[in-house]
C-alpha positions in Angstrom: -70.5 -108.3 135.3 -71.9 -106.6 138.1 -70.7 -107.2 141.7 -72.9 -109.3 144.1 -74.1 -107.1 147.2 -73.1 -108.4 150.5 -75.7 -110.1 152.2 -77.1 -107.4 154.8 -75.8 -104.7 153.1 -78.0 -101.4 151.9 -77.6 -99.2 149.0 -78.1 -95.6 149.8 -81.0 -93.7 149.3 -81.3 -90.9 147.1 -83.8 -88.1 149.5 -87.1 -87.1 147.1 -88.5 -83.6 147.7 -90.7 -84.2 150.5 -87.7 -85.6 152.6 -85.6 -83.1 151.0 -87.9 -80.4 153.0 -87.8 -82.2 156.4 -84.1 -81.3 156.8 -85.2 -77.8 156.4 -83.9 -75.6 159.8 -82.2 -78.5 161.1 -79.5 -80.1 158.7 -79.8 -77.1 155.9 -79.7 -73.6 157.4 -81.5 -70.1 156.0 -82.8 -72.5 152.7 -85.8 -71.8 150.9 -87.8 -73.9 150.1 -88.8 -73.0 146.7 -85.8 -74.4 146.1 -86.1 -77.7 146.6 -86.5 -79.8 143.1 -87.5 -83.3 142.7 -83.8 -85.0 144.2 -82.2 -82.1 146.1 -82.3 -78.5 146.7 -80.6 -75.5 144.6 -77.9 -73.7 146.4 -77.9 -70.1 146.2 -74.8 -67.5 146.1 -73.8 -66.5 149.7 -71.9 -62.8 150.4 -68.0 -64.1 150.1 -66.0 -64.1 147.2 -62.6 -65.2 146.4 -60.7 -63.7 142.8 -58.2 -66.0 142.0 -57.0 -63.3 138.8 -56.0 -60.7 142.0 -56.3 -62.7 145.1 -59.0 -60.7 146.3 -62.0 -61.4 149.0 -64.7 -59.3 148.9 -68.2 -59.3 150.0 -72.0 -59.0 148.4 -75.0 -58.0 150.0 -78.6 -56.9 149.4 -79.2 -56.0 145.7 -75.7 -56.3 144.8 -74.3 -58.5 142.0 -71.1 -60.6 141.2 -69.5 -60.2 137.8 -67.1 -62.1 136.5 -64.9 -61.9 133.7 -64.3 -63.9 130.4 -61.5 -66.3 131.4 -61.6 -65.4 134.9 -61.5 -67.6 138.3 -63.5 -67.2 141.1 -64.0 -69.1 144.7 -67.5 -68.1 146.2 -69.4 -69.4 149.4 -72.8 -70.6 149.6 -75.8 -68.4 151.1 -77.2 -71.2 153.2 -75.4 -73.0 156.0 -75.0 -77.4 156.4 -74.9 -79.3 159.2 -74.3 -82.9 158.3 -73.1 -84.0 161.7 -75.3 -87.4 163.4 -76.6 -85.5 165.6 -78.7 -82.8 163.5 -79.4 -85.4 161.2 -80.6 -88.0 164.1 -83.4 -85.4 164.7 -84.8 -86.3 161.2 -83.8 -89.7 160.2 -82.6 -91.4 163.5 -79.9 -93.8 163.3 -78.7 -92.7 159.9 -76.3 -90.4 158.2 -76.0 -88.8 155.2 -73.8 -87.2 152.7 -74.6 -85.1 149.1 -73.4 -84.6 145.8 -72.6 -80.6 144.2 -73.4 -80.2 140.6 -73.9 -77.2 138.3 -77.3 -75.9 137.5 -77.9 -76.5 133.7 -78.8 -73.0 133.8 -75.2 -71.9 134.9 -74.1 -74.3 132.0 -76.0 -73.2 129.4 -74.1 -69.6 130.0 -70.7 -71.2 129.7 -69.3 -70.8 132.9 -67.3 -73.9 133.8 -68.0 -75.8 137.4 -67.1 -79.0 138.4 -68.5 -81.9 140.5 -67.8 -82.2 144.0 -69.3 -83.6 147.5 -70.3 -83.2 150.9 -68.6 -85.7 153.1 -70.7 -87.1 156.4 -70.0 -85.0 159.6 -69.5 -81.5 157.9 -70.3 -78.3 158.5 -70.5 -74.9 157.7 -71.0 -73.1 154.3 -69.7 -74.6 151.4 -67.4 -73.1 149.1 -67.0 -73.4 145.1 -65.2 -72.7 142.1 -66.3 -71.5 139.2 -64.6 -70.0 136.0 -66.3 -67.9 133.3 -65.5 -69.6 129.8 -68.0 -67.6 128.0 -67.1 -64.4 125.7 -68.8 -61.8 128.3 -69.1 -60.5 131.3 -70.6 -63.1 133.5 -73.2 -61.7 136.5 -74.8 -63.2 139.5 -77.2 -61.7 141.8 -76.8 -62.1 145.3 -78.8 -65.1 146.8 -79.1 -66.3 142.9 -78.8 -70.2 142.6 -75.8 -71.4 141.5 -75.6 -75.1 142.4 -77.8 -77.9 143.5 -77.3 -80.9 146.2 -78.3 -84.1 145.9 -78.8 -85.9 149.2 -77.7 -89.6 149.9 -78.7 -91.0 152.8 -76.8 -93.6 154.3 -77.5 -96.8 156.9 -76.0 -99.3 158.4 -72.8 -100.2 156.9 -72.7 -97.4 154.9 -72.3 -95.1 157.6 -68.5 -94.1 157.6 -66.4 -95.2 160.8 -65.1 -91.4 160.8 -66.9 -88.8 159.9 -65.8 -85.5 158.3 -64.2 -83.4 161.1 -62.7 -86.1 163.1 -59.4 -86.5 161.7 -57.0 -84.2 161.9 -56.3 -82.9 158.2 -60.0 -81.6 158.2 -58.9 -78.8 158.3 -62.2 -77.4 156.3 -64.8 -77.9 158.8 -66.9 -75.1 160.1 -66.3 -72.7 157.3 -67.5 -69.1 157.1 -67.1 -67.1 154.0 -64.0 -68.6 152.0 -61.6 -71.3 152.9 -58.6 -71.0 151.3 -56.4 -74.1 150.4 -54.6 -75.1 153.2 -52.1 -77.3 150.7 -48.4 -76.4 151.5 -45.1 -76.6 149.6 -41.7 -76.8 150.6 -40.1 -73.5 150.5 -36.8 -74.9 148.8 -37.0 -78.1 146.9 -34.0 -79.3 145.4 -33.9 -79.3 141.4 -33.3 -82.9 141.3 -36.5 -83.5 142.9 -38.9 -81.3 140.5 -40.0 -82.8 137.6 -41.6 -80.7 134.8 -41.9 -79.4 131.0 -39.0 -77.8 129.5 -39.6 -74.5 129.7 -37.6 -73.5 126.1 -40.4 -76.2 124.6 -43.4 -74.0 125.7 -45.5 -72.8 122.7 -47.4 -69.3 124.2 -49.4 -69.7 121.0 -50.3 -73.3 122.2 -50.9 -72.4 125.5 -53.0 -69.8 125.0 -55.3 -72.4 122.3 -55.6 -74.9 125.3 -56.9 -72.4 127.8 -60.0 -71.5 125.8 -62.1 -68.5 124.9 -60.5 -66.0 125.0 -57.4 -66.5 125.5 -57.3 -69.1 121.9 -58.6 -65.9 120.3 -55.9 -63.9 121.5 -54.0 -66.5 120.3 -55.2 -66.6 117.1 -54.9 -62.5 116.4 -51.6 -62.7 117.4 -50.7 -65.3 115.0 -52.3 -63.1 112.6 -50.7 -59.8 113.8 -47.6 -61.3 113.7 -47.5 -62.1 110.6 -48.3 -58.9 109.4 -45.7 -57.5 111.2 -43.5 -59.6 109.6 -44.6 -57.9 106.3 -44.4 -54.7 107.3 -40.9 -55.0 108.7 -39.6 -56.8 105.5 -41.3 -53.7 103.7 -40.0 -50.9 106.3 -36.4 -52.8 106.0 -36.9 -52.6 102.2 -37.7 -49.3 102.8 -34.5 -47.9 104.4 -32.6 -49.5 102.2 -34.1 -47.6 98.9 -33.8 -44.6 100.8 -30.6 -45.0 102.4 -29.3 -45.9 98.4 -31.0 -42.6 96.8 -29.6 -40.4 99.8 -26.4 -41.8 99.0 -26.6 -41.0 95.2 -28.2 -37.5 96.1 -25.7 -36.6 98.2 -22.5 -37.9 95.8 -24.1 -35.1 93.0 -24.9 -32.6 95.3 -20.7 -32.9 96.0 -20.5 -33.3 92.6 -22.3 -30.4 92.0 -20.7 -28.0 94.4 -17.4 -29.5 93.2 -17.8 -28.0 89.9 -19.6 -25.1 91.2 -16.5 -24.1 93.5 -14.0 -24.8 90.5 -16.0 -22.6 87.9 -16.1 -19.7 90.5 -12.4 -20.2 91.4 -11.4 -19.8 87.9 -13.8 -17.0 87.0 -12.5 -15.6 90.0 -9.4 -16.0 88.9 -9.4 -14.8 85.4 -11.2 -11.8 86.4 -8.5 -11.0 89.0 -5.4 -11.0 86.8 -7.4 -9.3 84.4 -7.7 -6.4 86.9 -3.9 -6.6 87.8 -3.0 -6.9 84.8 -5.2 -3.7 83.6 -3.9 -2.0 86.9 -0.3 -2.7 85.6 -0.7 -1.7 82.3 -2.4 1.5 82.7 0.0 2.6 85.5 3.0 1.6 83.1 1.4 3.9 79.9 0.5 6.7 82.8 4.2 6.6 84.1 5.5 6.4 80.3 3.5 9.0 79.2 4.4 11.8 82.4 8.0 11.1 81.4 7.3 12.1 78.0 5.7 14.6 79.1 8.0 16.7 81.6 11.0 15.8 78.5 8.5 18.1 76.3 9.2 21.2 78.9 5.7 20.4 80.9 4.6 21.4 84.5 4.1 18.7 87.2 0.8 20.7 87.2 -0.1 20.2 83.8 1.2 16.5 83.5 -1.1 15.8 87.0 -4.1 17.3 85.0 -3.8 15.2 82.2 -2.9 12.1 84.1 -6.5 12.9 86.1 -8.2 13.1 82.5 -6.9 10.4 81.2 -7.7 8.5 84.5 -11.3 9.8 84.2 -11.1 8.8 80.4 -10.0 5.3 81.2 -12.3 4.6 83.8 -15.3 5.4 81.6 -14.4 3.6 78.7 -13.9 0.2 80.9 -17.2 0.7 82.9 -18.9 1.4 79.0 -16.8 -2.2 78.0 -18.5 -3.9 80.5 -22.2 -2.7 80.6 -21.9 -4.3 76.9 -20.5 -7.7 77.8 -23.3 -7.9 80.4 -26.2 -7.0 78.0 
């Protein structure tokens, strides 16, 4: 059931184009005025700009452009300038005020950038600042002086008029504005613990988060899932891996000890035998040389002609061992 209006009271009137354009110079500053639509004017994209991503101000100019980035933040000021005190508006609609409403362009909109609602209290002034985040998949560009919102103008009478206008209290901290405002909201620099009331940090879900805060972030989101996973493959197949590996280097390396156990034993005994066997040679034919020189010299020999023999049969030996073993090696 809809509420009864007071007796005496006014609704507020909604300004058509052709009052619209007699606030021209006077209550909107440095407009044009192929801007103005049916209800309101569009707004066009001053020289300030705020990045919220770096905490940035820079400024456009003449033939420059503003581009902003997928999932990025940005503050920005309005070209023209507002005046919405009683006395500039007086000079048009005596005895009246006014305030207005900011909304996005469709175009803006249909580009997926992301803007919200706001208004222009009675009394202000200066250029208006507005946020605006790019929820699209690309780089987002605006020209300088490009229209990026419209205002809708109410204009107010008798009772509607407020009792304080914007500018007149003391948290309005806003008015006059030039370029970017920042927030002027403070927070105490220590605030006990028992006083803070908030999510549990160890119940955060990054994958979660990341979905909520749209494109792109709940594609990254998405790809990491995946990658993830993957990795998990890969490291139960690298783990699987090392183990195989580690297993076979363990085998290879017991029969390579194996191996150069049996190799060391074979030459130790080869060594072995063939030593004694030289020795043993060594003794024997020093024994039969020593045997045979006393036999000799009991026969009425020289020294002389013992030392001859001794040197033949030396000569003798020596041949007939090196002939023995050319044989056993072919």
């Amino acid at each position: 059931m809809q509420a009864a209006i007071p007796a005496g009271a006014s609704v507020a009137k909604i300004l058509p184009d052709k009052e619209v354009r007699k606030l021209l110079g006077t209550v909107i500053l440095n407009a044009d005025e192929k801007r103005i639509n049916p209800n309101g004017i569009e707004i066009r994209l001053g020289k300030a700009v705020l990045f919220h991503s770096t905490d940035e101000e820079k400024e456009l100019g003449p033939d420059m452009f503003l581009k902003i980035l997928p999932g990025e933040t940005v503050t920005i000021s309005s070209y023209e300038r507002f005046v919405f005190t009683k006395e500039a508006i007086g000079k048009v609609f005596p005895g009246c005020d006014m305030m207005a409403l900011i909304t996005p362009t469709t175009t803006m909109m249909r580009e997926g950038i992301m803007q919200s609602a706001t208004k222009v209290d009675s009394g202000w002034s200066g250029t208006l600042n507005w946020g605006l985040r790019n929820s699209s998949i690309r780089d987002f560009t605006l020209g300088y002086c490009e229209p990026i919102f419209k205002l809708t103008f109410f204009l107010l009478e008798g009772n509607e008029i407020p009792e304080i206008p914007y500018g007149e209290r003391p948290n309005d901290r806003y008015q006059n504005t030039d370029g970017i405002a920042r927030s002027t909201r403070t927070v105490p620099a220590s605030i006990p613990k028992r006083q803070i009331v908030s999510s549990s940090v160890e119940r955060l879900d990054p994958r979660k988060q990341l979905q909520e805060a749209g494109y792109p972030f709940s594609h990254i989101s998405t790809e990491l899932t995946d990658l993830h996973g993957k990795f998990e493959v890969v490291s139960s197949d690298v783990v699987l891996l090392k183990k195989t590996i580690s297993d076979e280097a363990e085998k290879l390396s017991s029969k390579v000890d194996e191996s150069q156990k049996t190799v060391l034993e074979k030459v130790e005994g080869l060594f072995d035998r063939k030593f004694m066997g030289a020795i043993g040679r060594i003794i024997a034919g020093g024994t039969v040389m020593y045997g045979a020189a006393v036999s000799l010299q009991g026969h009425g020999l020289s020294n002389q002609t013992i030392g001859a023999l001794a040197v033949v049969a030396g000569i003798g030996l020596w041949g007939l061992m090196h002939f023995i073993g050319t044989k056993s090696k072919t």
